[in-house]
VOGU-3710 file (C-alpha; in Angstrom, 3 decimals, decimal comma):
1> xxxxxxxxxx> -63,071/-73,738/42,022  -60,905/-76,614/40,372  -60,562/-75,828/36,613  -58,033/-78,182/36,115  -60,493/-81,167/35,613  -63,441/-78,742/33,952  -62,476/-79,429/29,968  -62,852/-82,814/28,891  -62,308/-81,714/25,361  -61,669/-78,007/23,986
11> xxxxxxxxxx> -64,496/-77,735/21,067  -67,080/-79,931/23,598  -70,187/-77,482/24,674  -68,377/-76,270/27,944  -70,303/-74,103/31,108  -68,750/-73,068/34,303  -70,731/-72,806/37,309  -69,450/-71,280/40,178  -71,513/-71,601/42,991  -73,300/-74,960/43,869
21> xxxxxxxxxx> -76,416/-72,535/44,837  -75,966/-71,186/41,424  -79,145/-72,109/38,804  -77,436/-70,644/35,821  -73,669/-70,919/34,339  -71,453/-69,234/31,866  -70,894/-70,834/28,600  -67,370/-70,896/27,870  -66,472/-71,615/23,824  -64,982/-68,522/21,865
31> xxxxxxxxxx> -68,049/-69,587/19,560  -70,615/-70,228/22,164  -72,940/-73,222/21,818  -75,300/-74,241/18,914  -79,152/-75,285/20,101  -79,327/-78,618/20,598  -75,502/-78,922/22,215  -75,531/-81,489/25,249  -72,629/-80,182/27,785  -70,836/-83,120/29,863
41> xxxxxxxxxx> -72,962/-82,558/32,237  -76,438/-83,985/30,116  -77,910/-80,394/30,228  -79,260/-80,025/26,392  -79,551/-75,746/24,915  -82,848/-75,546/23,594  -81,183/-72,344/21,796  -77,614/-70,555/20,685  -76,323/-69,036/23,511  -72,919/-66,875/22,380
51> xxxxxxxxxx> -69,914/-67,013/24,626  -69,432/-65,483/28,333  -73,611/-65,688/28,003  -75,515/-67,411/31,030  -77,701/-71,005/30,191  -80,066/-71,976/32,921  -79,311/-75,325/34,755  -82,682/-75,673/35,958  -86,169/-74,796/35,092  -86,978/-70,882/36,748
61> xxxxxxxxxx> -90,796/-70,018/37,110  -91,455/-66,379/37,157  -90,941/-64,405/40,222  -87,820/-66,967/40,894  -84,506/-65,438/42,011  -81,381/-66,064/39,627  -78,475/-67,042/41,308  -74,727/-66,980/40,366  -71,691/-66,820/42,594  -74,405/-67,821/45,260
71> xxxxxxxxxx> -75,966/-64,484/45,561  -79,330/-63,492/43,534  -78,613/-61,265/40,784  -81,933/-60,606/39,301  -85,689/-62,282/39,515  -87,189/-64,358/36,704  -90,060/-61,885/35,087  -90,957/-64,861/32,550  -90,701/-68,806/33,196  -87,256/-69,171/32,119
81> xxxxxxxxxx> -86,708/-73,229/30,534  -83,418/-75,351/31,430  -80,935/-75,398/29,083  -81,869/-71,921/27,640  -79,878/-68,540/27,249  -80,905/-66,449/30,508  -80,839/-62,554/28,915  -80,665/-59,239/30,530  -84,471/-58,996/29,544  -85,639/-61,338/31,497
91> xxxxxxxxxx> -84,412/-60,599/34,430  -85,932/-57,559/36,919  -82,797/-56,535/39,106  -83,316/-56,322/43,251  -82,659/-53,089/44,673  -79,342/-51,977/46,026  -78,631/-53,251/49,430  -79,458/-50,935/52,614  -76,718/-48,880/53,846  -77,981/-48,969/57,296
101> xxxxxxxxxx> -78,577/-52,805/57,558  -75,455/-53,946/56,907  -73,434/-56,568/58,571  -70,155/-54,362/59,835  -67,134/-56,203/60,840  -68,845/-58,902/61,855  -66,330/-61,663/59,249  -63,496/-60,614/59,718  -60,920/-62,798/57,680  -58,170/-63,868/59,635
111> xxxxxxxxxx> -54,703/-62,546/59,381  -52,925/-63,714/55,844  -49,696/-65,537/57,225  -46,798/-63,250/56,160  -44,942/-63,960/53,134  -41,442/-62,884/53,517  -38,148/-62,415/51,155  -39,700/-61,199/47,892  -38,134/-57,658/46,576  -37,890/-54,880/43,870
121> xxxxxxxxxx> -35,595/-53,006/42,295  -36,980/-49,420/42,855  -36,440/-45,435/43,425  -36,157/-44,557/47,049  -37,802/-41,222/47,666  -37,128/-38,262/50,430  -40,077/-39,275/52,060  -39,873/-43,013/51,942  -41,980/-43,527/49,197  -40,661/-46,044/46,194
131> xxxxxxxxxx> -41,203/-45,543/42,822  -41,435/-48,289/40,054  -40,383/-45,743/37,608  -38,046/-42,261/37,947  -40,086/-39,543/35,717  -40,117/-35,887/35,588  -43,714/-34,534/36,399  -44,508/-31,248/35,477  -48,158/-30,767/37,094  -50,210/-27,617/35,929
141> xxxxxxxxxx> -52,727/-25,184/38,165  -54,855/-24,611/34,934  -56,081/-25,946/31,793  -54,936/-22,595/29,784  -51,276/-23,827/29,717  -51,842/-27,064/28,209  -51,046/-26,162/24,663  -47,742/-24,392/25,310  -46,760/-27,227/27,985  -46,761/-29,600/25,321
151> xxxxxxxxxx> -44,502/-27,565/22,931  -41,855/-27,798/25,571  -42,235/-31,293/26,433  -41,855/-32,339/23,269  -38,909/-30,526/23,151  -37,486/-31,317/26,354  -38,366/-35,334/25,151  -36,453/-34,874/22,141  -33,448/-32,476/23,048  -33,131/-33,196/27,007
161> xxxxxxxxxx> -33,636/-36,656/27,584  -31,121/-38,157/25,655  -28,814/-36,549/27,649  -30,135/-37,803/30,749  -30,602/-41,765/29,900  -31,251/-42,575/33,671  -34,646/-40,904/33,813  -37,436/-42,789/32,266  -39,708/-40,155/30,366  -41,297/-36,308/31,107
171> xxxxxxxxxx> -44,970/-36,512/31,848  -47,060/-33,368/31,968  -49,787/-33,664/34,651  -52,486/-31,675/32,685  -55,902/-31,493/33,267  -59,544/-29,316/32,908  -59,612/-27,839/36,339  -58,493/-24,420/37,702  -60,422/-21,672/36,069  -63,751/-21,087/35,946
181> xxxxxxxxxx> -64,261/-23,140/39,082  -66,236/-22,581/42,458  -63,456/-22,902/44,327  -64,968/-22,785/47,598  -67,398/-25,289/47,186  -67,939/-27,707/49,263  -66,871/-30,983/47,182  -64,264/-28,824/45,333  -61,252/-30,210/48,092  -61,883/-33,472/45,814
191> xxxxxxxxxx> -60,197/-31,809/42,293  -57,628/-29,904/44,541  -56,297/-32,577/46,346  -56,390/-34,754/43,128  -54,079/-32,371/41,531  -52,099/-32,123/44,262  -51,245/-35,423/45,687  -50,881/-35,938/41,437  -47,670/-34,111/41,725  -46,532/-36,272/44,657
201> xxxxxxxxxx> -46,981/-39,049/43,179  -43,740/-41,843/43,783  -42,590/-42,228/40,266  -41,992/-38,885/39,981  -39,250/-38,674/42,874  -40,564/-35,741/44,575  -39,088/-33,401/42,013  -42,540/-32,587/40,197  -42,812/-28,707/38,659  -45,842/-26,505/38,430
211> xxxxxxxxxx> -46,679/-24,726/35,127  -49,244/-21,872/35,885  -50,833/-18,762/33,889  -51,159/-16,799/37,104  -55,035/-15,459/37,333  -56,432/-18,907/37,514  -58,210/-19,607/40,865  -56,406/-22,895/41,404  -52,709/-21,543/42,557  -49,464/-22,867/42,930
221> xxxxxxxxxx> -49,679/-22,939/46,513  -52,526/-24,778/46,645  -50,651/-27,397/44,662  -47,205/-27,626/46,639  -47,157/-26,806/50,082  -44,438/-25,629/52,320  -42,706/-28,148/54,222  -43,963/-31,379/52,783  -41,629/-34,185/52,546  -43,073/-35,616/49,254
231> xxxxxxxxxx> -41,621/-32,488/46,868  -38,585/-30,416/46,794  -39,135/-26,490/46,874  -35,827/-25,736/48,267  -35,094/-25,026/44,366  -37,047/-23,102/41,513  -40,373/-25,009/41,364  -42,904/-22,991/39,606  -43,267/-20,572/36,298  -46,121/-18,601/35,340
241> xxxxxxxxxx> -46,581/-17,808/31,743  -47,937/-14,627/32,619  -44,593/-13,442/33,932  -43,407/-13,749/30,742  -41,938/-10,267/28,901  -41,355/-11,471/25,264  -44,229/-13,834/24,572  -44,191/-18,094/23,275  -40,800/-18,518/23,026  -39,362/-17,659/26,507
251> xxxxxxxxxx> -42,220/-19,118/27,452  -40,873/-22,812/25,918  -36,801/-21,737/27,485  -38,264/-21,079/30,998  -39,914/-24,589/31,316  -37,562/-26,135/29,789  -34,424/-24,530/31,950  -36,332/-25,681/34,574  -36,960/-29,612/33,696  -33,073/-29,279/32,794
261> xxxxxxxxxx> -32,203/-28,873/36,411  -34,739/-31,670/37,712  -33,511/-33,601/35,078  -29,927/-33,345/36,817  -31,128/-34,671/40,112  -33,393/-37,346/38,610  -30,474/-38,601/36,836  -28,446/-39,568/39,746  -31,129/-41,616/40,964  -30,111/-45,521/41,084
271> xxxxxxxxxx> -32,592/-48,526/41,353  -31,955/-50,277/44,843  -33,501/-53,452/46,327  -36,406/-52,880/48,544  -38,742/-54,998/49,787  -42,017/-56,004/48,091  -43,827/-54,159/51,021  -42,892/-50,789/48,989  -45,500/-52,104/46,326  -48,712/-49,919/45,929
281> xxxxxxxxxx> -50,450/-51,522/43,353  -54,279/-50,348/42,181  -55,928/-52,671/40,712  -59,191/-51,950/38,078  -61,241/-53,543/35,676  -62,958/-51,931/32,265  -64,491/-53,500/29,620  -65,587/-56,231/31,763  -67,517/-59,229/30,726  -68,989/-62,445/32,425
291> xxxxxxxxxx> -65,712/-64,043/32,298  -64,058/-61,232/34,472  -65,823/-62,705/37,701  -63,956/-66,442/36,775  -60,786/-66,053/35,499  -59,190/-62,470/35,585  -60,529/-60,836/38,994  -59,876/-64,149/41,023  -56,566/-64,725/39,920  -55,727/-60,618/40,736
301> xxxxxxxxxx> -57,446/-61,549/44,215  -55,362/-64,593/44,909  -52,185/-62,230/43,989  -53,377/-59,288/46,132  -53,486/-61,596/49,024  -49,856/-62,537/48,082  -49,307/-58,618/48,320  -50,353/-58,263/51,297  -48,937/-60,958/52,794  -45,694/-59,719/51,711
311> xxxxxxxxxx> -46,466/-56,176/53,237  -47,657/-54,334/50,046  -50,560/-51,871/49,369  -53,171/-52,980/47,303  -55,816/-50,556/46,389  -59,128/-51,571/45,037  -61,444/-48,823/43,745  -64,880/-48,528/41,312  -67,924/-47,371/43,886  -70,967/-48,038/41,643
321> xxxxxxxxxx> -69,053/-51,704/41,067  -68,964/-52,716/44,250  -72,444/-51,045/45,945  -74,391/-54,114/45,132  -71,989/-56,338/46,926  -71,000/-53,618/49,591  -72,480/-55,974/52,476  -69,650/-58,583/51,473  -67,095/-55,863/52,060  -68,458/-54,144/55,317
331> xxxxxxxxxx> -68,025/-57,861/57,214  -64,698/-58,075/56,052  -63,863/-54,807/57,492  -60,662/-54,982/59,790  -62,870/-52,856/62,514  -66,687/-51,481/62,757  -64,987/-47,452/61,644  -63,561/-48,851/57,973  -66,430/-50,716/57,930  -68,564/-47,343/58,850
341> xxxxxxxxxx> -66,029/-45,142/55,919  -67,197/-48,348/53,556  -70,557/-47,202/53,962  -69,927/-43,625/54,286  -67,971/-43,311/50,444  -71,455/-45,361/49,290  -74,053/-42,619/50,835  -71,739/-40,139/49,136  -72,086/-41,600/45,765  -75,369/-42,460/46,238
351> xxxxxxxxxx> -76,540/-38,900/46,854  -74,160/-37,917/43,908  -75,608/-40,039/41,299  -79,139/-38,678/42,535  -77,764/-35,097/42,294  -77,462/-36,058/38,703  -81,061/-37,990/38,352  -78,833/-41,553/37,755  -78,179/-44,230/39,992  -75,415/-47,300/39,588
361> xxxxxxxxxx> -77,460/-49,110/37,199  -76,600/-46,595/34,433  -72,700/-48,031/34,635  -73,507/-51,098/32,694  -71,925/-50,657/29,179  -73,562/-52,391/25,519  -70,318/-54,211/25,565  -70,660/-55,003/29,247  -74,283/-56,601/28,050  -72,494/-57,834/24,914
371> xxxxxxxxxx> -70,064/-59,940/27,202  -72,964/-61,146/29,282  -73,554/-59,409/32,042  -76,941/-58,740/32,923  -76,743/-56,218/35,244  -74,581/-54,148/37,468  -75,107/-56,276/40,420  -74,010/-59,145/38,447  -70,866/-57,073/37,556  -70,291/-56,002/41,129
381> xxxxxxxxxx> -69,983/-59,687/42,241  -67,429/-60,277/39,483  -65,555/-56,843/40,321  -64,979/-57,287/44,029  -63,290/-60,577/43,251  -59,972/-58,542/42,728  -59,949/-57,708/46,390  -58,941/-61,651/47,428  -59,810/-62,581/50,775  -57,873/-61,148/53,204
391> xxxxxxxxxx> -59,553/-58,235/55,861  -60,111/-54,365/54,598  -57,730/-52,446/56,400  -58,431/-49,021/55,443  -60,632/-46,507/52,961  -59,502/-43,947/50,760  -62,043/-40,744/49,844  -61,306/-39,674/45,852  -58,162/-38,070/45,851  -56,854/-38,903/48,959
401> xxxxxxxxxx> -53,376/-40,431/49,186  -52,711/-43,461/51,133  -51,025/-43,470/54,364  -51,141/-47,314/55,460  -50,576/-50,597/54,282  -52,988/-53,657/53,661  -55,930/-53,861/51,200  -57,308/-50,409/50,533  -60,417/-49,897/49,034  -59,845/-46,160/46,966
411> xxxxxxxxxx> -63,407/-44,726/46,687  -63,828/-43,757/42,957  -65,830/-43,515/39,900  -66,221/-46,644/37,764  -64,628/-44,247/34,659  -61,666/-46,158/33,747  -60,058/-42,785/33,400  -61,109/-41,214/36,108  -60,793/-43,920/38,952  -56,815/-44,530/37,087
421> xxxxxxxxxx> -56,041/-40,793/37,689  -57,380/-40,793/41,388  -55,803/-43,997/42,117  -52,349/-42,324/41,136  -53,256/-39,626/43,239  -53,725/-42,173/46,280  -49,726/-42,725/45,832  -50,542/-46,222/43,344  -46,883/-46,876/41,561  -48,078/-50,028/39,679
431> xxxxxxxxxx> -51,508/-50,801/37,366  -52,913/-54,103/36,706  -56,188/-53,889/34,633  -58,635/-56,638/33,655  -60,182/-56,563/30,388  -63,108/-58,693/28,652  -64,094/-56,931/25,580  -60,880/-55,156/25,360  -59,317/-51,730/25,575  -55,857/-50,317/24,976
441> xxxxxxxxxx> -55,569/-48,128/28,414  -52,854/-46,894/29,875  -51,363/-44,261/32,013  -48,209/-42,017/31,524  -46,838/-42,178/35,238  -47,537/-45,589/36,247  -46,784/-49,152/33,824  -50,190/-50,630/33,362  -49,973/-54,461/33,320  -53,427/-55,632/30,896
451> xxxxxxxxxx> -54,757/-59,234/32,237  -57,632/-60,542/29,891  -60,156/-62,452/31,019  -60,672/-64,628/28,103  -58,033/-66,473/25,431  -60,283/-65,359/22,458  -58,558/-61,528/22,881  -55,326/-62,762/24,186  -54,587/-64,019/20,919  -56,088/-61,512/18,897
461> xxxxxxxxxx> -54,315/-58,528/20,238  -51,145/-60,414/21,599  -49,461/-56,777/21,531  -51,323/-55,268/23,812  -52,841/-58,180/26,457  -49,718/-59,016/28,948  -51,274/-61,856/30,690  -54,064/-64,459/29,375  -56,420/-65,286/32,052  -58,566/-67,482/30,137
471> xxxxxxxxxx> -56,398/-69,915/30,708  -58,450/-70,768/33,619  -61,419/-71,446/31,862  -59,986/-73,841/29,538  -58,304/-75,552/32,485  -54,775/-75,201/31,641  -54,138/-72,930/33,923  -55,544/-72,796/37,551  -56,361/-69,402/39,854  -53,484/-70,311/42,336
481> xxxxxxxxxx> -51,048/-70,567/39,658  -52,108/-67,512/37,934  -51,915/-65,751/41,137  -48,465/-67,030/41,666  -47,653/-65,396/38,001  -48,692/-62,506/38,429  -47,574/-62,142/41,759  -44,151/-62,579/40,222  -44,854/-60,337/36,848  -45,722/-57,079/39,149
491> xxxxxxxxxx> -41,953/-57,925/40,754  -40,207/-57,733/37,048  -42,156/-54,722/35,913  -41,790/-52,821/38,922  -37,792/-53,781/38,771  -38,194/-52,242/35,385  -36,183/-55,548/34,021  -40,126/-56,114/31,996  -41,914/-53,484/29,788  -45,502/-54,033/29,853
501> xxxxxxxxxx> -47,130/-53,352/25,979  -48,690/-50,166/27,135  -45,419/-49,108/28,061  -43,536/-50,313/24,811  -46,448/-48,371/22,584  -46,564/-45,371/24,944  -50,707/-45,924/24,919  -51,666/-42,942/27,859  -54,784/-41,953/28,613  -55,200/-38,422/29,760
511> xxxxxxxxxx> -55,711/-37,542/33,484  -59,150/-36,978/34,103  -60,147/-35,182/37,526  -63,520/-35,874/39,189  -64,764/-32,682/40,142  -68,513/-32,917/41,375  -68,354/-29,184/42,465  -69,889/-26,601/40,494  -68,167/-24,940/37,444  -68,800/-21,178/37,266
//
């Protein structure tokens, strides 16, 4: 799509269609479009339609399938006029596609030419790894040690760290899980590896800590193990509170002796250039509207090609946003068995949502609606646009951590929380999030970059959006040039030489494990 020539003038009644199968199109003015508006085109809206809403090109009869981005995202349950607002009402939605029809590796892009000479400045780790950032983790077996965890890292924040100006913060790696758990069940490996490959994490330079109480069921050892490359146990790793003999305030001295002397280590640490290869970047969308699908995702596709081109990792997550376009993403497969794990990590979620009497329609949000999407297959064909175009070269179960390079699609909830937290856990040492309607996310051990999809909230919260996609739908900006931006913005934050706003405002949301096992 050519935006460049799409705006003849910026207050003229403006649609963008993206697809030339497409029968409806996106309105585009922060105000939307009074009835009665003519766009350049000659189409008239017999209506208002608001902003990011859809206006149908052509006349739909009942029973008709609604098209946009070429692929039918609902059928017509009313004669639908041209030129008026298409809502989520009037559309029925088509069932999700058949996991066992698919079309498996059977596209498979060509290989992305490499893109060579394009660094970082970053944290080399023991085990290869590179972090963006060089923070002290202190990760936690239990939920019972929260409260006295934070005493001490607000202490160690305000009496330690000044003292050691080469580390970038503390982060305590809290979290509900550990007690009161089935911890033999059978999806239960899904919390425990979360909170373990949490602790591994590369911006925390293998020199993570474990806070416990001591009777939980979760236990240390299930959250470092012997002999892995990732952490350092060859010095005092772990305190339980219960060991303590005099009560709260040894309790605080203990921890914080202990950050002291990880604090020592972390502070010799020195940023060195690596190459952009090192990059594991997750990518994630919340708050999404209709816009998300035309400016945002696209532009974080064209960059994630860029990525991996340049030998990055590029994780792409969000199952119940991609299941209605999964058959797109099984014939990009690299090879028929990540095409088979595709469809594996959909089953699994399928039968989980039914476990819970749901399915993947009950992810569309009122805001979601608000910014014009109809329906979660509609959203699903705007999400996957993040993943660019290049071949899938692996999959990731929840909590997993990655092992290769390429595009990696991280199996996860939607939750922007949730799929953030697991995405760390998969190794991620750089966030870029695409926003709509707006949020001020953000995660502790990883600098979130926030792209917005539309102008409108650039300016209005221009200290907390880092990049303004809608620059693409006013035509002052292209995808390809975007792409290029942001290609070059992940560089600078990663170097640490740029602060992204959730960064400068320390904006965190908590860690939030998915744990579909049974609580006892």
């Amino acid at each position: 799509m050519n935006t460049v020539d799409l705006i003849q003038h910026q207050d003229s009644p403006r649609h963008i269609r993206l697809n030339p199968a497409d029968n409806v199109a996106v309105v585009v003015n922060d105000q939307g479009v009074a009835a009665g508006s003519t766009f350049p085109d000659g189409l008239t809206a017999v209506e208002g339609i608001p902003q990011s809403h859809k206006v149908a090109l052509v006349d739909i009869a009942a029973g008709e399938p609604v098209r946009r981005y070429g692929q039918v995202i609902g059928y017509a349950l009313q004669a639908i006029p041209r030129g008026s607002w298409v809502r989520e009402s009037q559309l029925r939605m088509p069932a999700a596609p058949a996991l066992d029809r698919l079309p498996m590796a059977d596209a498979v892009p060509a290989a992305l030419p490499p893109l060579e000479g394009y660094t970082f400045e970053g944290y080399r780790n023991a085990d290869g790894t590179v972090g963006t950032r060089n923070i002290l983790g202190i990760s936690t077996t239990v939920q019972c040690v929260t409260g006295v965890l934070e005493h001490a890292v607000a202490r160690i924040r305000r009496e330690l760290l000044p003292s050691y100006p080469n580390v970038d913060g503390v982060v305590a790696l809290t979290h509900s899980y550990g007690c009161g758990v089935a911890i033999t069940a059978t999806d239960a490996y899904i919390p425990i590896r979360t909170v373990r490959n949490l602790a591994r994490n590369p911006n925390l330079g293998g020199e993570a800590l474990v806070i416990g109480l001591g009777c939980e069921k979760l236990q240390a050892e299930q959250v470092m193990h012997a002999n892995d490359p990732s952490v350092d146990l060859r010095e005092p790793w772990l305190y339980r509170l219960q060991d303590s003999s005099s009560g709260f305030a040894e309790m605080i001295e203990q921890i914080m002796a202990l950050a002291e002397a990880r604090l020592v280590k972390l502070n010799q640490r020195r940023r060195e250039t690596v190459p952009a290869s090192e990059l594991i970047l997750g990518m994630q969308c919340g708050g999404s509207d209709a816009f998300s699908g035309i400016t945002a995702n696209p532009a974080l596709g064209y960059a994630a090609d860029l990525l991996v081109r340049a030998g990055a990792t590029v994780l792409f997550s969000e199952n119940t946003e991609v299941r209605d376009a999964i058959y797109m993403l099984t014939a990009r497969a690299e090879t028929p068995a990540v095409a088979a794990a595709l469809v594996r990590e959909m089953d699994w979620y399928d039968r989980y949502l039914a476990k819970g009497e749901a399915d993947r329609s009950a992810n569309t949000t009122p805001g979601n609606k608000k910014g014009g999407l109809s329906n979660i297959v509609e959203k699903s064909l705007g999400s996957i646009v993040k993943s660019g175009s290049g071949a899938i070269n692996g999959v990731l179960g929840p909590g997993e951590r990655v092992a290769g390079k390429g595009l990696i699609y991280c199996a996860t909830p939607a939750s922007d929380f949730v799929c953030g937290t697991l995405q760390l856990a998969a190794g991620m040492n750089l966030h870029v999030f695409t926003t709509g309607r707006g949020t001020p996310y953000g995660l502790a051990m990883a600098p979130v970059i926030k792209v917005a999809t539309r102008s409108e909230l650039a300016e209005r919260w221009p200290d907390l959006i880092d990049i303004d996609a809608g620059r693409i739908a006013s035509g002052r900006s292209s995808i390809e040039e975007l792409g290029w931006q942001l290609f070059h913005y992940y560089l600078e934050v990663a170097s640490g030489r740029q602060q992204t706003w959730a960064e400068r405002h320390r904006l965190h949301n908590d860690l939030v494990l998915f744990n579909p096992a049974p609580i006892t």
